[in-house]
Backbone bond lengths (Angstrom), bond angles and torsions (degrees), N, CA, C in turn:
res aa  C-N    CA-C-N  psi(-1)  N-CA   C-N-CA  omega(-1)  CA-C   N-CA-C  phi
1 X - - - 1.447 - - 1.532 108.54 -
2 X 1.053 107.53 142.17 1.777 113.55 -161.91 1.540 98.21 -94.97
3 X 1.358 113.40 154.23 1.541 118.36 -171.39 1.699 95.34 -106.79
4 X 1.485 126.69 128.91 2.029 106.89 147.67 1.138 141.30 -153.89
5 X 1.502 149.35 151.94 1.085 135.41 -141.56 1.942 97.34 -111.48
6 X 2.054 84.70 136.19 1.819 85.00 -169.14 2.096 78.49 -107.51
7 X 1.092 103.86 127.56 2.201 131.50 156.61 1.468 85.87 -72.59
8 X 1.602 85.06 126.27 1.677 115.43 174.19 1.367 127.90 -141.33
9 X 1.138 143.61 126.42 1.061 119.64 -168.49 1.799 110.57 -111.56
10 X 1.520 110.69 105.01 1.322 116.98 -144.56 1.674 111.77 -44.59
11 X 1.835 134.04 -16.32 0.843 136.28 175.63 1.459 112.00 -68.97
12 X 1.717 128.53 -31.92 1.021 112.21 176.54 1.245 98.51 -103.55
13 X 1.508 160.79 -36.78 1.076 134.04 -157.03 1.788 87.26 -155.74
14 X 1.317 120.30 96.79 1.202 132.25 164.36 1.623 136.15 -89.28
15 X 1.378 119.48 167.02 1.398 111.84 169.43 2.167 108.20 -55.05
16 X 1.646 86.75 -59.15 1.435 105.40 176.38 1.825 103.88 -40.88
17 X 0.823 139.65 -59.79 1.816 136.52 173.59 1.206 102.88 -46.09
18 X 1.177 137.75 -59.24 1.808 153.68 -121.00 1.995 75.69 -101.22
19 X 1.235 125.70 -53.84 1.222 106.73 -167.25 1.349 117.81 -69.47
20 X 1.553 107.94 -24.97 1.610 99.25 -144.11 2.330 76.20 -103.59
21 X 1.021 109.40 27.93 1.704 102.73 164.34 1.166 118.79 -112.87
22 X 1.563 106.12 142.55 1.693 100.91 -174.78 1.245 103.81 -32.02
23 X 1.741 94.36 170.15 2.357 117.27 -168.74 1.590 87.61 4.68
24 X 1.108 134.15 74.10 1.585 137.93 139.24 1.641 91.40 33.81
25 X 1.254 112.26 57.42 1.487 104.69 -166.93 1.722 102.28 -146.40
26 X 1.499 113.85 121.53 1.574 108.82 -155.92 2.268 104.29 -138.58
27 X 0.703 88.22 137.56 1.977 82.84 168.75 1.332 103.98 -75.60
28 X 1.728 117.90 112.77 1.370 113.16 165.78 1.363 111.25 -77.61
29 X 1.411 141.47 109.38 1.396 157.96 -177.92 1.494 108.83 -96.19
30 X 1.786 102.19 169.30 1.667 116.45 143.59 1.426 83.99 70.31
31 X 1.417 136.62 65.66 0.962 155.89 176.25 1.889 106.56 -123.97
32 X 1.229 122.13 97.40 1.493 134.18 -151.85 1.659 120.82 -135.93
33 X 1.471 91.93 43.84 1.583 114.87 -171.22 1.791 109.00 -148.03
34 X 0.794 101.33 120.28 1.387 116.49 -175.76 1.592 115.84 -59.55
35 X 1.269 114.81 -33.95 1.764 111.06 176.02 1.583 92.20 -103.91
36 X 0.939 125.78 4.17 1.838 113.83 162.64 1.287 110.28 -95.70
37 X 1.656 103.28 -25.32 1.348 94.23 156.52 1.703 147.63 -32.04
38 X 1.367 64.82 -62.43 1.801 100.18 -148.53 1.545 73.43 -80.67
39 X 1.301 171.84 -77.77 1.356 174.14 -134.79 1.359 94.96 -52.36
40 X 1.874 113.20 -56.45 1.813 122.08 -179.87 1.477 103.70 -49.54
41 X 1.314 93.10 -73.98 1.725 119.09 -163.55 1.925 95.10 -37.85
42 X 1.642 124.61 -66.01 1.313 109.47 -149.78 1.648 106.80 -119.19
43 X 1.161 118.24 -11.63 1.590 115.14 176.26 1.607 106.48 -108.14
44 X 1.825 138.11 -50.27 1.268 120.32 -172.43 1.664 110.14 -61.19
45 X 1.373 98.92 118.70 1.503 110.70 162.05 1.304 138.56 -99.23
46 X 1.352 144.62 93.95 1.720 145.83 141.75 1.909 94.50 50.79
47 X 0.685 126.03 110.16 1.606 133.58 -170.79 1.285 133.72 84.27
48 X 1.276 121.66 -1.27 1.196 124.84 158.58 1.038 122.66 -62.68
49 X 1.516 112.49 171.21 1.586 121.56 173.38 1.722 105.59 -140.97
50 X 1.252 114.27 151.99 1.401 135.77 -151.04 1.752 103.01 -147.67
51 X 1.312 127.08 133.42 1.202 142.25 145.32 1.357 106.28 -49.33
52 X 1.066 126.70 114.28 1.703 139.37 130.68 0.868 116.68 -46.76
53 X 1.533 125.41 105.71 1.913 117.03 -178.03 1.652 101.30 -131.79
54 X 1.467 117.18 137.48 1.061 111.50 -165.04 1.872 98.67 -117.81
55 X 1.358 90.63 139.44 1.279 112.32 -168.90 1.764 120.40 -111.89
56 X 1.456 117.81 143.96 1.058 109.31 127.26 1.711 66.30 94.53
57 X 1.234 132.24 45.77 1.512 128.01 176.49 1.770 105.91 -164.63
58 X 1.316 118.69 -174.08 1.405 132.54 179.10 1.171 106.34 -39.51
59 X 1.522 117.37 -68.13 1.418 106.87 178.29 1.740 122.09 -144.74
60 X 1.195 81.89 101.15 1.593 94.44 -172.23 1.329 137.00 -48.29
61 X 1.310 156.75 144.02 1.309 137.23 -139.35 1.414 125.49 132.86
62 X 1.508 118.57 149.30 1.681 100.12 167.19 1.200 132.79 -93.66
63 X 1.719 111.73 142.79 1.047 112.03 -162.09 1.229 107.56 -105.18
64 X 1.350 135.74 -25.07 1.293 133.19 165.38 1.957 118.33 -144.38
65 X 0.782 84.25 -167.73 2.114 108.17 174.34 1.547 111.77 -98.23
66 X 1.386 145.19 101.00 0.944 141.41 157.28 1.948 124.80 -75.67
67 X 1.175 142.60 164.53 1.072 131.09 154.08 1.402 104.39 -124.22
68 X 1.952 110.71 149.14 1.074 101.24 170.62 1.486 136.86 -114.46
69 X 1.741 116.48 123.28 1.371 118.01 -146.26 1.394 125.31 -90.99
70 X 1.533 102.31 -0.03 1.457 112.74 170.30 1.738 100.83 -161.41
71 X 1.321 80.48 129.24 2.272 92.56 -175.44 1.232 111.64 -91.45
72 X 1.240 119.96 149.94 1.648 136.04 -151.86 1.945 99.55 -28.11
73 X 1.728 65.13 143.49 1.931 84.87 168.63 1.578 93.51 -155.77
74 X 1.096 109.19 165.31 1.961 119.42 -176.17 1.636 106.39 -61.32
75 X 0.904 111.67 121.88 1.852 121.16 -172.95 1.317 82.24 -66.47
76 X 1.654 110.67 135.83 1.207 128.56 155.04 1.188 122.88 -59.64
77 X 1.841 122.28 -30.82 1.515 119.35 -153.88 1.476 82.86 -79.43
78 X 1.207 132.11 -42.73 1.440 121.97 -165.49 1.836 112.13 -48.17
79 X 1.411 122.79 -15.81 1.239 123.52 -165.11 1.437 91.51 -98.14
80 X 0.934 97.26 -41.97 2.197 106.50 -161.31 1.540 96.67 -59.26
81 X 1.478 128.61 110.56 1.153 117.51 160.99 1.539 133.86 -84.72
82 X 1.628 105.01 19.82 1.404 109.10 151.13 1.033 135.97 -123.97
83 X 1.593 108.85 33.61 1.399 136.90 165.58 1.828 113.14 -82.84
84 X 1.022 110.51 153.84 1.501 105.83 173.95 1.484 120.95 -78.62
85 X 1.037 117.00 -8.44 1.572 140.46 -176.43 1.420 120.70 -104.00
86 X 1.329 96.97 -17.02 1.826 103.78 156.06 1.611 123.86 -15.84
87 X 0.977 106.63 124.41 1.875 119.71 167.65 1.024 128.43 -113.41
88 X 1.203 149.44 57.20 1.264 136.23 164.34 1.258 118.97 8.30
89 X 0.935 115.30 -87.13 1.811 145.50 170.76 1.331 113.91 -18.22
90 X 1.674 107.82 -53.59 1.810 121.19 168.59 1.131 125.87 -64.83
91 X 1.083 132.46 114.41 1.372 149.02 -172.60 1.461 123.25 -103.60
92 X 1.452 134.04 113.14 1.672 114.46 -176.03 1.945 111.11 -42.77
93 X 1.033 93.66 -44.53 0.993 79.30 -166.81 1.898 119.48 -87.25
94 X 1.141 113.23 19.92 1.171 100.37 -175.96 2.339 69.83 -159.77
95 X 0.941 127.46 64.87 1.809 137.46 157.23 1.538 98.96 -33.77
96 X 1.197 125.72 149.74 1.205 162.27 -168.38 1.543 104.11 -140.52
97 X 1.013 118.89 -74.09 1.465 128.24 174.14 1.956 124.08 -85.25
98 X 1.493 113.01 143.28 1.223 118.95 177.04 1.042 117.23 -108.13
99 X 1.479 134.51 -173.48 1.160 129.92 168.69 1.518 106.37 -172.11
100 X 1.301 119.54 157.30 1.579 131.06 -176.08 1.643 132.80 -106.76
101 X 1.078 136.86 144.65 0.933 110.71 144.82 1.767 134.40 -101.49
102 X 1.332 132.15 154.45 1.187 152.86 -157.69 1.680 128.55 -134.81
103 X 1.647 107.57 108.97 1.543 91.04 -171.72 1.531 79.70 -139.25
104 X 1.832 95.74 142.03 1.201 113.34 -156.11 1.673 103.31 -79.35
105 X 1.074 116.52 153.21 1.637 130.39 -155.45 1.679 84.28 -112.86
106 X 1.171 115.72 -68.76 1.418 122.64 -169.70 1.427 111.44 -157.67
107 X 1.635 110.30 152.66 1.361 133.88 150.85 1.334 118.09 -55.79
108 X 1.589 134.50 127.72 1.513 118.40 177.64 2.131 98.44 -82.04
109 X 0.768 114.68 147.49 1.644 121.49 -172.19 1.165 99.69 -58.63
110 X 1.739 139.03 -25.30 1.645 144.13 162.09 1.580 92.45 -143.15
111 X 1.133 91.99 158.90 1.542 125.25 133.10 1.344 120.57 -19.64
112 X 1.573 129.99 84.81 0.830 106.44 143.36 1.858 142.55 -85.68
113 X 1.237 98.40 111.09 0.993 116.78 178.76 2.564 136.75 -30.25
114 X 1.100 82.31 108.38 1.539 78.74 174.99 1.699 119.43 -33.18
115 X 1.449 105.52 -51.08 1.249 112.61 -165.70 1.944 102.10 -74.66
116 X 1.434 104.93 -28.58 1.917 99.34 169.73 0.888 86.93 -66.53
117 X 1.524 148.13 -71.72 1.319 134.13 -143.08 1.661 124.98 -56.71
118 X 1.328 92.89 -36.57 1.907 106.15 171.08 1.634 95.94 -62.73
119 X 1.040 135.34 -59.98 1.536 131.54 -151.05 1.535 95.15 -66.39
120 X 1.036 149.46 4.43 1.615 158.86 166.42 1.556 101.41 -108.71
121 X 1.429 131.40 -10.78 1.439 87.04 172.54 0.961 129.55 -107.78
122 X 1.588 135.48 45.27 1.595 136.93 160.55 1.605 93.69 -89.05
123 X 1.551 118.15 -9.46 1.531 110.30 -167.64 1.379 111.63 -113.90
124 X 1.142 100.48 -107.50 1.914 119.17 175.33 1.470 123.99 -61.02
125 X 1.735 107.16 3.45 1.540 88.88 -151.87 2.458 68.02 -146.31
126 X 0.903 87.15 12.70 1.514 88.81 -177.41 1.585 106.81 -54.04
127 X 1.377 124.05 134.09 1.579 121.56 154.79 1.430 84.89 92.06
128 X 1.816 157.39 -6.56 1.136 150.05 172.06 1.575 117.02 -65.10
129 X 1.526 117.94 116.27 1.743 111.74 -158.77 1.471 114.30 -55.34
130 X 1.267 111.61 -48.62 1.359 106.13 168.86 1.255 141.34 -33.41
131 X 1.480 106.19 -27.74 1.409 117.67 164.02 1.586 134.98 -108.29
132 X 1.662 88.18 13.64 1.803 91.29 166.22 1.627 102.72 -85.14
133 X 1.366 108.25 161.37 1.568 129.18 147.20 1.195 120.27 -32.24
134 X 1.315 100.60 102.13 1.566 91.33 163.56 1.767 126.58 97.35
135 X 1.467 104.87 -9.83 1.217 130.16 -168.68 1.979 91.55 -96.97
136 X 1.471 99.01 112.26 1.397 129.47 163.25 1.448 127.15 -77.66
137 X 1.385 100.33 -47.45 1.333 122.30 -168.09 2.064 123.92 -26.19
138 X 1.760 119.85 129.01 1.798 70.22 -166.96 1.423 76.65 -130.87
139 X 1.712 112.41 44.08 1.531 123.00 128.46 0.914 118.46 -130.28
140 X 1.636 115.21 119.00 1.384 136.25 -158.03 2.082 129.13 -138.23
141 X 1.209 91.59 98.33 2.008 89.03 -162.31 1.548 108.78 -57.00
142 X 1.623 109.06 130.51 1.312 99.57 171.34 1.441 107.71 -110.92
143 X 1.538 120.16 154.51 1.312 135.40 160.64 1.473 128.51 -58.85
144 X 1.485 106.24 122.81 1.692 116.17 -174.50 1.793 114.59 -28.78
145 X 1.607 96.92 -47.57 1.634 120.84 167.34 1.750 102.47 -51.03
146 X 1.098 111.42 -66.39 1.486 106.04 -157.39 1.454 109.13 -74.56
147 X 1.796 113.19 -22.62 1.493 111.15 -179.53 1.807 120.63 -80.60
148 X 1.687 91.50 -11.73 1.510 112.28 164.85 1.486 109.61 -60.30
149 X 1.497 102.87 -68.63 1.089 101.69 -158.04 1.515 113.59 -80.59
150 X 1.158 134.41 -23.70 1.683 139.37 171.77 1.896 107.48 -63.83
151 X 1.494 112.17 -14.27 1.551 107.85 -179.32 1.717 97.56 -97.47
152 X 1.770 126.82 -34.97 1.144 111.28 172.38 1.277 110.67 -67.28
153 X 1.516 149.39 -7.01 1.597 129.43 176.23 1.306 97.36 -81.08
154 X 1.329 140.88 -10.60 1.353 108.99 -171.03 1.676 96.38 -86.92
């Protein structure tokens, strides 16, 4: 079973949201990248679990364990044209975009932190996407090794 980390940016789609929704259970959407796509669409599968890492704020990092409770289906926001994630282009019947569902497994007890996570990667956490250059992506596969070892620091 494959491990992976979903980039969030806690104002639009947070741990804090994800808990306080019915069964802690939410559609991760508005996914607008073609190899994060394709990661939803043909590898995340119905029982996995994924790092929640929140991005693009004070302090970046994961904040919890999600599981995922239903595997790709055509993102709605892409249809809704008064969504911000709107597509023209996407069509039900011919989707462009995917989307997930996600119900939170657990809170990590802190933050783990971006900047711990860098200080591991010449070591334990080496070759982990999140910590290459340049890597955006905020669907991202992690390694059995690295999902080991990023759940023992907390």
């Amino acid at each position: 079973m494959a491990h992976w980390l979903l980039k969030t940016e806690p104002e639009a789609f947070g741990i804090d949201a994800l808990a306080r929704a019915p069964r802690r259970t939410a559609t991760w959407d508005g996914v607008r990248n073609y190899q994060a796509r394709n990661f939803l669409r043909d590898e995340v599968r119905r029982g996995e679990q994924a790092f929640l890492y929140h991005s693009s704020c004070a302090l970046p990092g994961i904040a919890g364990i999600v599981t995922v409770t239903r595997a790709a289906f055509p993102d709605p926001s892409a249809f809704d044209r008064k969504n911000q994630h709107f597509d023209a282009g996407s069509e039900p019947a011919a989707p462009r975009w995917y989307a997930i569902n996600v119900q939170l497994a657990r809170r990590c007890a802190r933050i783990i932190t971006l900047e711990e996570l860098r200080a591991h990667a010449d070591g334990k956490l080496r070759g982990l996407a999140l910590l290459q250059r340049g890597n955006r992506l905020s669907v991202q596969p992690v390694s059995d090794a690295h999902w080991q070892f990023i759940v023992a620091l907390e």
